[in-house]
C-alpha positions in Angstrom: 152.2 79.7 106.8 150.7 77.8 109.8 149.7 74.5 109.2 145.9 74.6 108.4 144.9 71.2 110.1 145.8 72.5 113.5 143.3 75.5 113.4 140.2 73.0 112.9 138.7 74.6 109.7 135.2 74.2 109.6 134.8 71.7 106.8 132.5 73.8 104.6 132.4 72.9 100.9 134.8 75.1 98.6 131.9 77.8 97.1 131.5 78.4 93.7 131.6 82.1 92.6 128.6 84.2 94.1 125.6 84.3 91.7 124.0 87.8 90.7 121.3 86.5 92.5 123.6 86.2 95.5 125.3 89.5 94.9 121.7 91.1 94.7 120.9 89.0 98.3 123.9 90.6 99.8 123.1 93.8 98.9 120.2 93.5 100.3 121.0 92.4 103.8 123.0 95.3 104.0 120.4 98.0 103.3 117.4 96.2 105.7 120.3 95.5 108.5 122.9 98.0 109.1 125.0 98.1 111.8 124.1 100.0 114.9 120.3 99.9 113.6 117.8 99.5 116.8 115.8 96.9 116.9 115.9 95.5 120.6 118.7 92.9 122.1 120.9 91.0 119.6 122.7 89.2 122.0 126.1 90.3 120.4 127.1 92.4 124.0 128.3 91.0 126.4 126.4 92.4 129.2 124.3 95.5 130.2 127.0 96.8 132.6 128.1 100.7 131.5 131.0 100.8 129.6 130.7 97.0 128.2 132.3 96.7 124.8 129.8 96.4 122.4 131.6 96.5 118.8 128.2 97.8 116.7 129.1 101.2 118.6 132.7 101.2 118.7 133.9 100.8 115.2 136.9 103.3 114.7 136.1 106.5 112.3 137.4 105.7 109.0 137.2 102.3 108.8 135.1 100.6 106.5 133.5 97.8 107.5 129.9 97.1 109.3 128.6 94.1 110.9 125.2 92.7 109.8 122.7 90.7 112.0 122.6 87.2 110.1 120.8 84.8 112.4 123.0 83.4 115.4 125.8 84.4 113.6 127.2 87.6 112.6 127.9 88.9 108.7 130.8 91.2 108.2 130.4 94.1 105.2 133.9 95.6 103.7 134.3 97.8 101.2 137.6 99.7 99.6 138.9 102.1 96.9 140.2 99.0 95.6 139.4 95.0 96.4 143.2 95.0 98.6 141.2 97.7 100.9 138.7 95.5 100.7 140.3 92.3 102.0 142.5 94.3 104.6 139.1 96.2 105.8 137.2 92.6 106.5 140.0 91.2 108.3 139.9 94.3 110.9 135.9 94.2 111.2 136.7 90.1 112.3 139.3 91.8 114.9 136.9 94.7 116.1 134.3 92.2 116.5 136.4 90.5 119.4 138.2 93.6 120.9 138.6 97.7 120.7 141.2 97.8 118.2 141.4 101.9 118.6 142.7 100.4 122.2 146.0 98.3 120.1 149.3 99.8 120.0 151.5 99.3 116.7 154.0 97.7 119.2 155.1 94.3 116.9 153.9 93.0 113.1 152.6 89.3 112.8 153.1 88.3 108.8 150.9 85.8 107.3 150.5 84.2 104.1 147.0 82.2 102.5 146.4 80.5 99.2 143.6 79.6 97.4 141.6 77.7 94.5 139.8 80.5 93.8 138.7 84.1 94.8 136.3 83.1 97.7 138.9 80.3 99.3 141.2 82.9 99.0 139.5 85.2 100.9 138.8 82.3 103.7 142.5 81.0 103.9 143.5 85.1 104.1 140.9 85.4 107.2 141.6 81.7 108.7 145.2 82.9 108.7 144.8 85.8 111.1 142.3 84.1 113.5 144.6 81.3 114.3 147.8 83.7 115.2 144.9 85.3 117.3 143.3 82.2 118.6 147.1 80.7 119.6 150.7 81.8 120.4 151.4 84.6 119.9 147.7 85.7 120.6 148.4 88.7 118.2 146.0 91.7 117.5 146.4 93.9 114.9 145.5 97.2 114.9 146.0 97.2 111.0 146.6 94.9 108.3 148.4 95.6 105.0 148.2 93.2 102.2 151.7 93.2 100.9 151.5 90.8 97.7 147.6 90.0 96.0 148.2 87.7 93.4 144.6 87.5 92.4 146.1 85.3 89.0 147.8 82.7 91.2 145.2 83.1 94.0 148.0 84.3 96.8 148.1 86.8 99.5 151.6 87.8 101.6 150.2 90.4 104.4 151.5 92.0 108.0 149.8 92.5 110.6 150.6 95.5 112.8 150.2 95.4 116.4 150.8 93.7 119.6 149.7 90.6 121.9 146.2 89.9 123.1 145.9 91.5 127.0 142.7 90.8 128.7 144.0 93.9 131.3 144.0 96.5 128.1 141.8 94.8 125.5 138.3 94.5 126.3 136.7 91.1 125.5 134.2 91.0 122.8 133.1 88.2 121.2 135.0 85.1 120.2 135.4 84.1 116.0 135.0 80.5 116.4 135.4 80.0 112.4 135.1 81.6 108.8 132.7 80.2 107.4 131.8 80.1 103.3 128.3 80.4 104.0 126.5 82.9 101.5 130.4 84.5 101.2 130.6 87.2 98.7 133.1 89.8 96.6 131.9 91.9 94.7 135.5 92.9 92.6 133.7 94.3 90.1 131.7 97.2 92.0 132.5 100.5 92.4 133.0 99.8 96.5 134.5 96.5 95.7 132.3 95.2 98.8 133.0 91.8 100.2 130.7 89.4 102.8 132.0 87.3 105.0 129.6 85.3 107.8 131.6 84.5 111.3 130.4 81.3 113.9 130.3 83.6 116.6 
């Protein structure tokens, strides 16, 4: 597991468990800002030029994520059959935010593994993991994750990442994750979509 003082975690205080009221906010956020929605310039593409990658449009079919408008920053929405899907599906909407993953070949597998104090450090260290074997060597991109072990007694995650190194000739650019942060972080194990809410520093 790589070191976590090299990848410059953001610092934020460890969260307590998301409130009803919380839960409720969430929900909330979702319905009033769905991805895609129109609404003018969000300043989350790149530029204007045809054929620029803008990720509210290219989300694979079948995946099950969104990205909400939350400020400067960005929110990600998951959801799953089960919380695994759910974890494995937010992880992917951090990756499609920053490139097409329909456009990453299955060509090498990254594994990483995250602990935790609780659920919602859990699901930080999990994300934190994959950015930083983005971020630095081997500047991997998956095109899907797996959760292989989700200890959710012990607070401990083993997962692989399928797919290949970062190439700015085949990849296009979207925009950079700076950090995970905890801010109004959510999951939601006990719903029927077993959503989870994660805001990016975009």
């Amino acid at each position: 597991m790589a070191d976590q003082s090299e990848k410059g975690a953001s610092g934020d205080q460890e969260p307590n468990v998301a409130s009803p009221e919380n839960q409720e906010r969430g929900a909330a956020d979702g319905a009033e800002c769905a991805a895609g929605a129109d609404g003018g310039d969000d300043g989350n593409d790149y530029d204007d030029d045809e054929g620029a990658y803008t990720p509210w449009q290219d989300i694979p079919p079948g995946s099950k994520f969104e990205f909400l408008d939350h400020t400067a920053d960005v929110q990600l929405h998951s959801w799953g059959d089960t919380l695994k899907e759910s974890f494995e599906q937010v992880a992917m909407a951090m990756f499609a935010y920053m490139t097409e993953i329909s456009k990453v070949e299955k060509l090498k597998t990254e594994t990483i593994e995250a602990e935790g104090d609780d659920m919602l450090s859990l699901l930080y260290h999990f994300l934190d993991e994959f950015l930083f074997v983005f971020s630095a060597d081997p500047f991997f991109i998956p095109r899907e994750i797996t959760i292989d072990e989700f200890d959710l007694e012990n607070f401990k995650i083993k997962a692989t990442g399928h797919g290949e190194t970062f190439d700015l000739t085949k990849h296009p650019q979207g925009t950079e994750v700076k950090a995970i942060t905890y801010s109004n972080m959510q999951v939601h194990k006990d719903s029927p979509k077993h959503d989870v809410y994660v805001i990016i520093d975009i």
